[in-house]
C-alpha positions as MATLAB code, in Angstrom:
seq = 'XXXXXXXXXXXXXXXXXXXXXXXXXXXXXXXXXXXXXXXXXXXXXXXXXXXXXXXXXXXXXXXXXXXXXXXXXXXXXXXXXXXXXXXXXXXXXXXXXX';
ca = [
     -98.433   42.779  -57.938;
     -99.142   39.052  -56.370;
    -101.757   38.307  -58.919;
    -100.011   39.714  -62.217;
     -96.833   37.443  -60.906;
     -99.192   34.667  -60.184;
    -100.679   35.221  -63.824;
     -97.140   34.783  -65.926;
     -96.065   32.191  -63.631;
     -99.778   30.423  -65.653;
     -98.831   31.604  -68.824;
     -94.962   30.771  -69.107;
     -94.703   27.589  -66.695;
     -93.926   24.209  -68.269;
     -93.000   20.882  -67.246;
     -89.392   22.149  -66.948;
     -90.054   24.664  -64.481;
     -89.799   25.108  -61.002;
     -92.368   27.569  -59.282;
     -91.946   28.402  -55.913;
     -95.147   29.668  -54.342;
     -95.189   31.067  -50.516;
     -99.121   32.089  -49.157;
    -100.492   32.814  -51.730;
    -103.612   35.264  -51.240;
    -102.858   35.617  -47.457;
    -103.600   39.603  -47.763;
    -107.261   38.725  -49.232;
    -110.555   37.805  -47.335;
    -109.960   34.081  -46.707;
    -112.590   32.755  -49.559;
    -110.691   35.068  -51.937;
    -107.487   33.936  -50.867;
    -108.605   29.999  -50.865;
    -110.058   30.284  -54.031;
    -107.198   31.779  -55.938;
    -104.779   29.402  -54.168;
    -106.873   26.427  -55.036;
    -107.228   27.466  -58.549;
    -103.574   28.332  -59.032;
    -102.659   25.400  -57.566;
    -104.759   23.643  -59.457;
    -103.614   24.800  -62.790;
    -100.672   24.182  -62.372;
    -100.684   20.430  -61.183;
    -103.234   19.872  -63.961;
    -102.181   22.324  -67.175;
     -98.685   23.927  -66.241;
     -97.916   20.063  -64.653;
     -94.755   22.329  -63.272;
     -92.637   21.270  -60.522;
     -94.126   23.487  -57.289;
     -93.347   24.372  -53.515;
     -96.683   25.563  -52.667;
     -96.549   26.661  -48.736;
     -99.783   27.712  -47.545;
    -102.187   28.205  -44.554;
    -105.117   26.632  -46.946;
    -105.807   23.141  -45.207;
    -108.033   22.338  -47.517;
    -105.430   22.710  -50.654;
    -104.112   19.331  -49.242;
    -106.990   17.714  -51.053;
    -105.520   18.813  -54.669;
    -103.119   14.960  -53.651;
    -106.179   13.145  -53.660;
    -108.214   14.818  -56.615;
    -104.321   14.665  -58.617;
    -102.874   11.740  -57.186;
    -100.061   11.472  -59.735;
     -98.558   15.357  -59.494;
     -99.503   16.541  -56.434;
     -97.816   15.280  -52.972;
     -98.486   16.630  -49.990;
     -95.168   17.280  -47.016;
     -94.913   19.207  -44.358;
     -92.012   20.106  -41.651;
     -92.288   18.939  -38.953;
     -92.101   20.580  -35.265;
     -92.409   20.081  -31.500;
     -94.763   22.180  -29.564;
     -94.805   22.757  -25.915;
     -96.717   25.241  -23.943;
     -94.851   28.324  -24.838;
     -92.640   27.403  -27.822;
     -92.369   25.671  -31.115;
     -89.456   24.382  -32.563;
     -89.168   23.375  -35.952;
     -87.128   20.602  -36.617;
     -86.178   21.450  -39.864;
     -87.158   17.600  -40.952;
     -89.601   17.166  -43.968;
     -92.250   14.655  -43.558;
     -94.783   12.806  -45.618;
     -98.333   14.098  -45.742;
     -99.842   17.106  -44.819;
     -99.411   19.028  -41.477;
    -101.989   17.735  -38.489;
];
């Protein structure tokens, strides 16, 4: 069901549209998963050029800001991490997560 979803977000999204996308491909090896995350991702920054919240695991999609400088922008919420806990602060930051 993920990947026929994923497929009319491609074919319907325009500029007007906002497409909310959370992990993407997590159930998939993690090559599959990257790969259809990147290309998704990629498609629509560079065809769909749709508005997106794109929350993933995928480090490596935060390169897709410096290959598409203009419509991608990476941000990440930030948290504090102790020994046993995390709390997120609930505070959106520039850049991605470190």
């Amino acid at each position: 069901a993920e990947m026929i979803e994923a497929s009319t977000i491609l074919d319907v999204a325009t500029p007007n549209s906002l497409v909310i996308v959370d992990e993407l491909g997590r159930g998939t090896s993690t090559y599959d998963g990257f790969g259809l995350a990147w290309a998704i991702a990629h498609r629509l920054a560079h065809h769909n050029k749709a508005l997106a919240l794109f929350a993933t695991h995928f480090h490596e999609l935060t390169d897709l800001e410096t290959e598409h400088p203009t419509t991608v922008t990476n941000l990440h919420v930030s948290a504090h991490a102790d020994d046993d806990n995390i709390t997120f602060l609930y505070d959106v930051q520039p850049g991605p997560c470190r």
